[in-house]
Backbone and ligand atoms as CSV (ligand in chain L), in Angstrom:
chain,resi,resn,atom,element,x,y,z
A,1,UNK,N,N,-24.744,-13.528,-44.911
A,1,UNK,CA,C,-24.427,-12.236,-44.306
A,1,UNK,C,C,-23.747,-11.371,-45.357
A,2,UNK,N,N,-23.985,-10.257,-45.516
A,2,UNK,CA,C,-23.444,-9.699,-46.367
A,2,UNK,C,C,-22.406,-8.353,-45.780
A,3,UNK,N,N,-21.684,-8.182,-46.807
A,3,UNK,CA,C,-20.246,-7.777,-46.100
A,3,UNK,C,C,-20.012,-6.408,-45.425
A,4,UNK,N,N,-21.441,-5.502,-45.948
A,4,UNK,CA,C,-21.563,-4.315,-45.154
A,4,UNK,C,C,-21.870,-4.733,-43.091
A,5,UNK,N,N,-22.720,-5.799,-43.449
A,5,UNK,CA,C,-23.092,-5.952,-41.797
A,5,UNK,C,C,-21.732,-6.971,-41.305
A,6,UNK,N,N,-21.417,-7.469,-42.010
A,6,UNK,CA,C,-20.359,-8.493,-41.325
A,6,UNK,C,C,-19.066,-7.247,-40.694
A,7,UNK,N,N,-18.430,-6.481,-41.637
A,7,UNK,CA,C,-17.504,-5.241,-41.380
A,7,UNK,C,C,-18.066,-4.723,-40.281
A,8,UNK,N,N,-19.331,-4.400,-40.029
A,8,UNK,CA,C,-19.945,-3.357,-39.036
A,8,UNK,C,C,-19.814,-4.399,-37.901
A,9,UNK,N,N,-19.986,-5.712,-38.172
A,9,UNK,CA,C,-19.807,-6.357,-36.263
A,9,UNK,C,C,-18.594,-6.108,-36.201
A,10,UNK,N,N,-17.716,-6.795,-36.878
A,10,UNK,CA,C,-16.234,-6.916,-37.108
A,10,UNK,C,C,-15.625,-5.764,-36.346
A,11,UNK,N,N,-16.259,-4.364,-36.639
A,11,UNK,CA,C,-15.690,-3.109,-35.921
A,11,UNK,C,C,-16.615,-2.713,-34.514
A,12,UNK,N,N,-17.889,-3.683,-34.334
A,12,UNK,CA,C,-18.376,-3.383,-33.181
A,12,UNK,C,C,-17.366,-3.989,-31.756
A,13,UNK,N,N,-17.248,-5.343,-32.793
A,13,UNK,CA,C,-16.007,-6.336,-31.819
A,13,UNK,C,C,-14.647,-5.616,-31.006
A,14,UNK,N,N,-14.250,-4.786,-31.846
A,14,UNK,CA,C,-13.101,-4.386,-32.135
A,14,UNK,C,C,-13.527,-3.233,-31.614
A,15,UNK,N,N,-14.452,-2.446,-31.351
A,15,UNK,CA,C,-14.798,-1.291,-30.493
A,15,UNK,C,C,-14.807,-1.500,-28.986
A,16,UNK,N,N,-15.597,-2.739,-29.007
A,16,UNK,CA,C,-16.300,-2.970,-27.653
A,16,UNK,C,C,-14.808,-3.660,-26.926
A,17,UNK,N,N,-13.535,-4.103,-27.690
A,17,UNK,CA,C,-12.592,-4.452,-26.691
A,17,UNK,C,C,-11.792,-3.105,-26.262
A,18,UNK,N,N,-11.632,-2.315,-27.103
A,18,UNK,CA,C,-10.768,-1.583,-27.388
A,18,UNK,C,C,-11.311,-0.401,-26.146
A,19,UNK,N,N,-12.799,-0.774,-26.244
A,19,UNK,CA,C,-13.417,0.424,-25.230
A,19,UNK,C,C,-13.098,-0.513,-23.567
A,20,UNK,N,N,-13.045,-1.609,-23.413
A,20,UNK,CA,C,-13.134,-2.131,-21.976
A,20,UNK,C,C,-11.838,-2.314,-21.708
A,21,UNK,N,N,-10.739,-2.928,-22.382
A,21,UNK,CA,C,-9.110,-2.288,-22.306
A,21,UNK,C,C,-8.913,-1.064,-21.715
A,22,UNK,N,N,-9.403,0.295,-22.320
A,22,UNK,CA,C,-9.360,1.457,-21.448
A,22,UNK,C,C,-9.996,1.676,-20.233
A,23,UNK,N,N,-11.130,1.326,-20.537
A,23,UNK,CA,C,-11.948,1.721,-18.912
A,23,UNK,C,C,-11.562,0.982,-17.722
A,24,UNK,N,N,-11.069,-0.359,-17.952
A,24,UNK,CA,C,-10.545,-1.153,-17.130
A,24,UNK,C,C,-9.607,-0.548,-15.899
A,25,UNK,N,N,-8.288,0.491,-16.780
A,25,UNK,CA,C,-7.277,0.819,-15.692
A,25,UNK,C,C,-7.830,2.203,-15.246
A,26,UNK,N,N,-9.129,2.689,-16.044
A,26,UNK,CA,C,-9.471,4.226,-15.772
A,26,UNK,C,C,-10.031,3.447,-14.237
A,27,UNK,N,N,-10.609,2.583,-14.519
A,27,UNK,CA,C,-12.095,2.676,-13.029
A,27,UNK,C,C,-10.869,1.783,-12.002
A,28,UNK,N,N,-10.006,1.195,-12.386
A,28,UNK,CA,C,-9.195,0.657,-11.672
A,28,UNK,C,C,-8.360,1.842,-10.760
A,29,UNK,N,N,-7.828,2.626,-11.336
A,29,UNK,CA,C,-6.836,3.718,-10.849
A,29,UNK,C,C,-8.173,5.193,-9.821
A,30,UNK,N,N,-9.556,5.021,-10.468
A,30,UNK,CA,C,-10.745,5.681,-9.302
A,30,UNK,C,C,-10.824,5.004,-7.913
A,31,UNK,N,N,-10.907,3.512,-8.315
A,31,UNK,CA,C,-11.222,2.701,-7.283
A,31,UNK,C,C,-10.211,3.126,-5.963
A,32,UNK,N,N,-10.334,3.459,-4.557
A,32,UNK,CA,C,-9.726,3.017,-3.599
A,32,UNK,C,C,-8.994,2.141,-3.268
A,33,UNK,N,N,-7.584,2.656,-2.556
A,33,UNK,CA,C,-7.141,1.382,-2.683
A,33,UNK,C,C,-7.382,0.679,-1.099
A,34,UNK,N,N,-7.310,-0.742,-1.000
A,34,UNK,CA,C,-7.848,-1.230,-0.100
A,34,UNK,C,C,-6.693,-1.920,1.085
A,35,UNK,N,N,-6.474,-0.887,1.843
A,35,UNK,CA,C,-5.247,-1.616,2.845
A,35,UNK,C,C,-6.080,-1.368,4.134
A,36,UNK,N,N,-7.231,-2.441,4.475
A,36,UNK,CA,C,-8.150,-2.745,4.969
A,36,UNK,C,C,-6.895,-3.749,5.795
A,37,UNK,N,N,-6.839,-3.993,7.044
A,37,UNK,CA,C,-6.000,-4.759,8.250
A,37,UNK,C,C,-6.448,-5.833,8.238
A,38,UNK,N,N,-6.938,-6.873,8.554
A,38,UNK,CA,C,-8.276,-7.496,9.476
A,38,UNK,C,C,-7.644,-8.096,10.583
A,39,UNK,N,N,-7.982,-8.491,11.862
A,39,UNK,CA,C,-8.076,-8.744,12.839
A,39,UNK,C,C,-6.993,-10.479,13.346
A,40,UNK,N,N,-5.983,-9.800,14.139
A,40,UNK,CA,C,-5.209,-11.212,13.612
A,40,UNK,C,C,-3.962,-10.706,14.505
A,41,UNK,N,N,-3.325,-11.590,14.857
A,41,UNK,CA,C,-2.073,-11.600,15.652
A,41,UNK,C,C,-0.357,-12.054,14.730
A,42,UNK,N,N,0.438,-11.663,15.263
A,42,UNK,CA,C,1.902,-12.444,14.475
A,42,UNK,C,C,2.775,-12.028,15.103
A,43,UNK,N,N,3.493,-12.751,15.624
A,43,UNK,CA,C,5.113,-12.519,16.521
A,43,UNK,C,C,5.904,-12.751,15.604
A,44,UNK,N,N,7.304,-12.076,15.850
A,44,UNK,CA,C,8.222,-11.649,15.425
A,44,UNK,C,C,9.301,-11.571,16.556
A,45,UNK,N,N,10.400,-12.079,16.765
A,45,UNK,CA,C,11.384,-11.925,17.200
A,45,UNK,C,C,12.039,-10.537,17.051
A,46,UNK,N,N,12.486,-9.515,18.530
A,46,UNK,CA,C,12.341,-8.149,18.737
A,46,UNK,C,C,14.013,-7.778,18.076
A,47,UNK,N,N,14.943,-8.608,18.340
A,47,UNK,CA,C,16.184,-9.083,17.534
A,47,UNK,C,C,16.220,-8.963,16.465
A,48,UNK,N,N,15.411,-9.482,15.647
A,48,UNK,CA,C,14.917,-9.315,14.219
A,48,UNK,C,C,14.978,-7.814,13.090
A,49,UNK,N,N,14.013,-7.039,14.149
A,49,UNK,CA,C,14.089,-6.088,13.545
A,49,UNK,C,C,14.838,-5.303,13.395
A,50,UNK,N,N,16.382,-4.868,14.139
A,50,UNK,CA,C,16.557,-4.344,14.132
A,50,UNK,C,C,16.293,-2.408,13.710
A,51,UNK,N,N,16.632,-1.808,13.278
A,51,UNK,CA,C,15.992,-0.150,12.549
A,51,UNK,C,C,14.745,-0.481,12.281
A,52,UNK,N,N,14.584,-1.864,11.310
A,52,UNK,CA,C,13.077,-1.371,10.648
A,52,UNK,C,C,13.006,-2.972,10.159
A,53,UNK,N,N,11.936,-3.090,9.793
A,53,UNK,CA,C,12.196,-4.428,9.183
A,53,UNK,C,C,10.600,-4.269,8.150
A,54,UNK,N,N,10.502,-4.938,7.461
A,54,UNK,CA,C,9.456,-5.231,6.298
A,54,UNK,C,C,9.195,-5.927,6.348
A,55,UNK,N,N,7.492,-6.725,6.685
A,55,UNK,CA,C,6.988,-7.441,6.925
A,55,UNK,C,C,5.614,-7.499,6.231
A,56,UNK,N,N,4.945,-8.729,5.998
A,56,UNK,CA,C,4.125,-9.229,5.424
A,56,UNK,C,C,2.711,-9.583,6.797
A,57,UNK,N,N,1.767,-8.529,6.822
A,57,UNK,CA,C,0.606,-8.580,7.957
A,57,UNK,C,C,-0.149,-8.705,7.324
A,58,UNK,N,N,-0.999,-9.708,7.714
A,58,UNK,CA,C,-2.436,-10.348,7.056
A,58,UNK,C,C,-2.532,-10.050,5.482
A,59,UNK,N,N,-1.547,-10.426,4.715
A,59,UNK,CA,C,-1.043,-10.353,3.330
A,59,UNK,C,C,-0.917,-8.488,2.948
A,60,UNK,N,N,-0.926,-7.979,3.762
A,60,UNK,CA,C,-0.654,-6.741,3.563
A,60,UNK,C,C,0.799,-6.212,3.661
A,61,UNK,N,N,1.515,-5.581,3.239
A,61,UNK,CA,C,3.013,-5.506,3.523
A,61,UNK,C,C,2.824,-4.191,4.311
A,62,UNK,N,N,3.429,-4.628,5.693
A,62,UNK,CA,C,3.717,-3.119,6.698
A,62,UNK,C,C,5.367,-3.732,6.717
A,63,UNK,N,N,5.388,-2.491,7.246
A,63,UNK,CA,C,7.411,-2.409,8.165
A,63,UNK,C,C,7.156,-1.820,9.644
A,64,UNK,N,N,7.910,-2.774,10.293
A,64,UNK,CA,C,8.045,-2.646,12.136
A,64,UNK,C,C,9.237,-1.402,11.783
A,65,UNK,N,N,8.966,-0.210,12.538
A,65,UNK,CA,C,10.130,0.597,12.584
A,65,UNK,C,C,10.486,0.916,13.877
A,66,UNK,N,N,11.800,0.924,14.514
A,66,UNK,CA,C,12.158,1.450,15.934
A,66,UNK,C,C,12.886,2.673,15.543
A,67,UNK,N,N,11.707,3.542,16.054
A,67,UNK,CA,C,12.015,5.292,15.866
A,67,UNK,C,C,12.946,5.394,17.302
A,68,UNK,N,N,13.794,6.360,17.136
A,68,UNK,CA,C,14.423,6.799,18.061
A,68,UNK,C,C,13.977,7.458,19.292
A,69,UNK,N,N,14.047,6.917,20.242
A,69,UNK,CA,C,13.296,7.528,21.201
A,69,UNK,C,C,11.557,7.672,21.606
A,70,UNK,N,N,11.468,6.939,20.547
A,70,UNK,CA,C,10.014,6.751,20.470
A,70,UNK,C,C,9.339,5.302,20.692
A,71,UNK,N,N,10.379,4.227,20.329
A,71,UNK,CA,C,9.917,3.204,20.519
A,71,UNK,C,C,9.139,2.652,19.070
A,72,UNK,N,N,8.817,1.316,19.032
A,72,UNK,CA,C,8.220,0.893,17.865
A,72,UNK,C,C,7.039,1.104,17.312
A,73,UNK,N,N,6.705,1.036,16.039
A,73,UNK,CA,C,5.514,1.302,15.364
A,73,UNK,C,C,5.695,0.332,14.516
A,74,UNK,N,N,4.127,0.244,13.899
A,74,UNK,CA,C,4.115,-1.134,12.701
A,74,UNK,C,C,3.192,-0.329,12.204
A,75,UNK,N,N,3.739,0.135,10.807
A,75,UNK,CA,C,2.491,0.643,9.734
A,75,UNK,C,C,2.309,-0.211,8.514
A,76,UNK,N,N,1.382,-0.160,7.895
A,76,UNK,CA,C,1.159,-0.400,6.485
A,76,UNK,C,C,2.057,0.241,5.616
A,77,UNK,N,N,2.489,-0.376,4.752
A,77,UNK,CA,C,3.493,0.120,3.864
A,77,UNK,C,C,2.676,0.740,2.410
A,78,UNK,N,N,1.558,0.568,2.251
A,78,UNK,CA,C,0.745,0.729,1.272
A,78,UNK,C,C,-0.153,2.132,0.923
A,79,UNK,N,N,0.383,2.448,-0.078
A,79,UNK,CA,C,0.330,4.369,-0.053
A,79,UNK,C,C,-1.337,4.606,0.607
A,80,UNK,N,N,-1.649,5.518,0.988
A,80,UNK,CA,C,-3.358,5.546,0.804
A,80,UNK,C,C,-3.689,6.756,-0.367
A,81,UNK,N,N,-2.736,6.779,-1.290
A,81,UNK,CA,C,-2.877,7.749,-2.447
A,81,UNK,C,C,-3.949,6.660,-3.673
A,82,UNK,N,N,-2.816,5.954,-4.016
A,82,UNK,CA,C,-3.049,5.200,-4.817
A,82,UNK,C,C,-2.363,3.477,-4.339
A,83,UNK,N,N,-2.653,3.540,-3.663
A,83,UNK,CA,C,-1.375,1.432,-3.314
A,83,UNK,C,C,-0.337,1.382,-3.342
A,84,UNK,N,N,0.769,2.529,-3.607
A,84,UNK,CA,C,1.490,1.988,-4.027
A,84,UNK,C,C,2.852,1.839,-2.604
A,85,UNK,N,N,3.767,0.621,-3.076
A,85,UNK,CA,C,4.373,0.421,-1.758
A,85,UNK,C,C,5.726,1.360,-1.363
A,86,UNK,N,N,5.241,1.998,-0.243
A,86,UNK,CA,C,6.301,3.232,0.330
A,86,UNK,C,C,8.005,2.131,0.567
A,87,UNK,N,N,8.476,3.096,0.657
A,87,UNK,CA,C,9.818,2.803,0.870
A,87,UNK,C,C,10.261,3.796,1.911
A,88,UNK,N,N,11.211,3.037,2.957
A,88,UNK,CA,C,11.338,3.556,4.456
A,88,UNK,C,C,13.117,4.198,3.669
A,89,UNK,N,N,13.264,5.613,4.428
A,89,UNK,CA,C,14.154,6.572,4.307
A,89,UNK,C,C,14.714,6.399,5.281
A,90,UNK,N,N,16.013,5.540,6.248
A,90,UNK,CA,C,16.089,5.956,7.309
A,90,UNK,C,C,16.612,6.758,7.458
A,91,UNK,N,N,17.773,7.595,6.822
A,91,UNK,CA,C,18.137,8.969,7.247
A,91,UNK,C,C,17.235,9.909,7.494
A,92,UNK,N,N,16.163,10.512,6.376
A,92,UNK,CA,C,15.433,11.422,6.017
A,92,UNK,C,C,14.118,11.063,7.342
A,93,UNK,N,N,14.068,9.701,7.946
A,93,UNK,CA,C,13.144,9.247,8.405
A,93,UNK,C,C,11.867,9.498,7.964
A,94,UNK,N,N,11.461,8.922,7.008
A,94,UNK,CA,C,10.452,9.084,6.394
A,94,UNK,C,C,10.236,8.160,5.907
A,95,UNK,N,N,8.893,7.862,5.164
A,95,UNK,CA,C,8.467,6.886,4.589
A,95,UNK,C,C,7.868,7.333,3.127
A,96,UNK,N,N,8.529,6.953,2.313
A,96,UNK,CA,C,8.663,7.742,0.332
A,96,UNK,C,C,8.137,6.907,-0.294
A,97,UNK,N,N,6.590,7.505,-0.907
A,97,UNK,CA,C,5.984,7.198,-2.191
A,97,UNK,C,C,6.949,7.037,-3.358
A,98,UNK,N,N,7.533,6.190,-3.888
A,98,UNK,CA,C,7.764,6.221,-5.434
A,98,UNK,C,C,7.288,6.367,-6.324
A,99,UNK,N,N,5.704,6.384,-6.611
A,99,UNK,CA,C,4.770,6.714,-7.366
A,99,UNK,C,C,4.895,8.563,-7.678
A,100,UNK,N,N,4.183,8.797,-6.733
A,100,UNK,CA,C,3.831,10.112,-6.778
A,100,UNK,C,C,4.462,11.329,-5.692
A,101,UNK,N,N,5.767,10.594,-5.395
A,101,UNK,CA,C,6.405,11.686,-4.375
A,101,UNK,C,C,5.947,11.975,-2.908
A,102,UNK,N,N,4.792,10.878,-2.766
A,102,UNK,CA,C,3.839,11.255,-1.060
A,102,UNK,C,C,4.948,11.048,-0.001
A,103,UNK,N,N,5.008,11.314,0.896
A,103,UNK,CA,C,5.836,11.277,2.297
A,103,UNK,C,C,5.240,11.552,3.273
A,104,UNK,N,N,5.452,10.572,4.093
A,104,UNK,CA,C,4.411,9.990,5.722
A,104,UNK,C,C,5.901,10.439,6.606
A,105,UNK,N,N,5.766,10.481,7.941
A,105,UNK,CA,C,6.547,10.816,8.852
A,105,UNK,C,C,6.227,9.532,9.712
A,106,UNK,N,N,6.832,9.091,10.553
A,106,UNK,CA,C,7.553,7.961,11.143
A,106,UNK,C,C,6.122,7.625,12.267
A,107,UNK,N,N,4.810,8.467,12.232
A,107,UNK,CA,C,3.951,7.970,12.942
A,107,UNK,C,C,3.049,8.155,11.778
A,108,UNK,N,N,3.332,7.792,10.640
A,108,UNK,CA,C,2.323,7.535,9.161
A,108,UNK,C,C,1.283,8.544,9.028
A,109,UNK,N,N,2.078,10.048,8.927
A,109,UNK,CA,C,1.244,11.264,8.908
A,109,UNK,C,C,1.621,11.590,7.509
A,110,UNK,N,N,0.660,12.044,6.918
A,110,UNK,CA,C,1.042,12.764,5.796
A,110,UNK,C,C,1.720,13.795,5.812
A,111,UNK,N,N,3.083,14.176,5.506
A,111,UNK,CA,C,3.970,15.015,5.647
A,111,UNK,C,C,3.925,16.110,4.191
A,112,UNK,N,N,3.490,15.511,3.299
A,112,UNK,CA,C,3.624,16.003,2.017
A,112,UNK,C,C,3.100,15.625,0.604
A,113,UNK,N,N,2.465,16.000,-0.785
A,113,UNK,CA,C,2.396,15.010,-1.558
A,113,UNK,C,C,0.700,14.859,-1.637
A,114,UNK,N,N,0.406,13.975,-2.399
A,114,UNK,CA,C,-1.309,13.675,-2.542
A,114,UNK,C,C,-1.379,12.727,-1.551
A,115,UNK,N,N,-1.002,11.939,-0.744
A,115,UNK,CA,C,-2.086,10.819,-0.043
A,115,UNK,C,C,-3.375,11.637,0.792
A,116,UNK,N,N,-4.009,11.338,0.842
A,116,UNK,CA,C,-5.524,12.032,1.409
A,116,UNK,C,C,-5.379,11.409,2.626
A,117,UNK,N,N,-4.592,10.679,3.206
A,117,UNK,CA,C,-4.700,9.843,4.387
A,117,UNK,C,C,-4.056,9.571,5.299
A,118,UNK,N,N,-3.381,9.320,6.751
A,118,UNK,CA,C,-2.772,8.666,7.252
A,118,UNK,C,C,-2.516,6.998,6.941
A,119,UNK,N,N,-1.091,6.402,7.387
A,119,UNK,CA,C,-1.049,5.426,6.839
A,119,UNK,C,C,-1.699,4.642,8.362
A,120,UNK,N,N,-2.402,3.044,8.063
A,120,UNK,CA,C,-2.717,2.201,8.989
A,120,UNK,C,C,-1.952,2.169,10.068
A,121,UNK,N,N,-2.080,2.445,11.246
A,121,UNK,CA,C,-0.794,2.006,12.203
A,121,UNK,C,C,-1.451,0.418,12.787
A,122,UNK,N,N,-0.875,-0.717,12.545
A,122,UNK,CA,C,-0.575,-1.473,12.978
A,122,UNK,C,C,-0.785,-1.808,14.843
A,123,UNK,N,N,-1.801,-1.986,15.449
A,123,UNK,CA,C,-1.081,-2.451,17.039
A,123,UNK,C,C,-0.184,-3.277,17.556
A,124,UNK,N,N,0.630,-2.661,17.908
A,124,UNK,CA,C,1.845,-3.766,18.765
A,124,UNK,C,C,2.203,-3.540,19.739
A,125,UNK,N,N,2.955,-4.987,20.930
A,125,UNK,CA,C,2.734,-4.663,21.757
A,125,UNK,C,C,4.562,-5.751,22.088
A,126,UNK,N,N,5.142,-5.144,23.039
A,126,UNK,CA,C,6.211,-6.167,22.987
A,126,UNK,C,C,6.083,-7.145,24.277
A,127,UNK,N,N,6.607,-7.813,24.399
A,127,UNK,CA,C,6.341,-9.504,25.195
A,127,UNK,C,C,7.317,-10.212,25.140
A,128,UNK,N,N,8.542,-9.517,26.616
A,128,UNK,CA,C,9.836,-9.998,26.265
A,128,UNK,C,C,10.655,-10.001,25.123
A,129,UNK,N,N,11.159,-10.673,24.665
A,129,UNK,CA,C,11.657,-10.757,23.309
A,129,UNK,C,C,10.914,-10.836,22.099
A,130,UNK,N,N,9.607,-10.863,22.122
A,130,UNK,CA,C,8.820,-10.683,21.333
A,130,UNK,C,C,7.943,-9.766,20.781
A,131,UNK,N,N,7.656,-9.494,19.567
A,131,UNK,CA,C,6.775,-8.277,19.332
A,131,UNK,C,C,5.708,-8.816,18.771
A,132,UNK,N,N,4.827,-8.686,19.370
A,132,UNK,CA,C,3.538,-9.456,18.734
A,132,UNK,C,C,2.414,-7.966,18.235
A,133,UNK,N,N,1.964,-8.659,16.991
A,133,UNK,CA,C,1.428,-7.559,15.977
A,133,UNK,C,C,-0.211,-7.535,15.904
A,134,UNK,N,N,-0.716,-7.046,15.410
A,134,UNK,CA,C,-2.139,-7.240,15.762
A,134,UNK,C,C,-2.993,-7.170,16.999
L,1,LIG,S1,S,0.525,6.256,-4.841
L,1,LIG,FE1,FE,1.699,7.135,-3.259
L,1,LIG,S2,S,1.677,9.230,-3.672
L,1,LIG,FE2,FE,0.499,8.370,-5.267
């Protein structure tokens, strides 16, 4: 092999990583993110939650929140901007993107911010002392 073609793979190598390293988080960060529910039940002790609680639903992370006067909700905690995981405000009552500043209102409305979406609401239903999810 001589050293003009050997250099030229050498930098094809070295192209072709250098090019799939980038595209990787480009088509990664296009892609949708997927806070898809699926079909499934889970109790929880109603004690438990007190204000709000953070919980792990069908490997998805939602939070049970008891809004005032409204009674409970269980949303997905998972932006529909980009994935990323909201954080519950209880003063402000809101639910705050850290990413990109998005803010949902306490029935997972887009209040503000890029999410294109409402967040998942969760069905729940309570059963005595129990709140069963799904
Ligand atoms: S990921 Fe939540 S606002 Fe961008």
């Amino acid at each position: 092999m001589q050293r003009r073609s050997f250099l030229s793979m050498i930098f094809a190598i070295i192209g072709s990583i250098s090019l799939g390293s980038l595209a990787y988080p480009f088509l990664k960060y296009l892609a949708p993110p997927k806070a898809e529910i699926k079909a499934g039940k889970q109790t929880i002790r109603k004690s438990d939650v007190g204000d709000a609680k953070e919980i792990l639903y069908q490997n998805t992370p939602a939070i049970i929140i008891d809004r005032p006067g409204k009674g409970l909700i269980a949303l997905s905690r998972v932006c529909t901007h980009l994935g990323c995981l909201l954080d519950y405000d209880k003063q402000k009552k809101r639910l705050i993107c850290p990413c990109h500043a998005g803010i949902f209102n306490l029935e997972g409305r887009v209040v503000s911010g890029p999410p294109p979406k409402s967040l998942t609401v969760i069905p729940l239903k309570v059963e005595g002392e129990d709140i069963v999810i799904g």
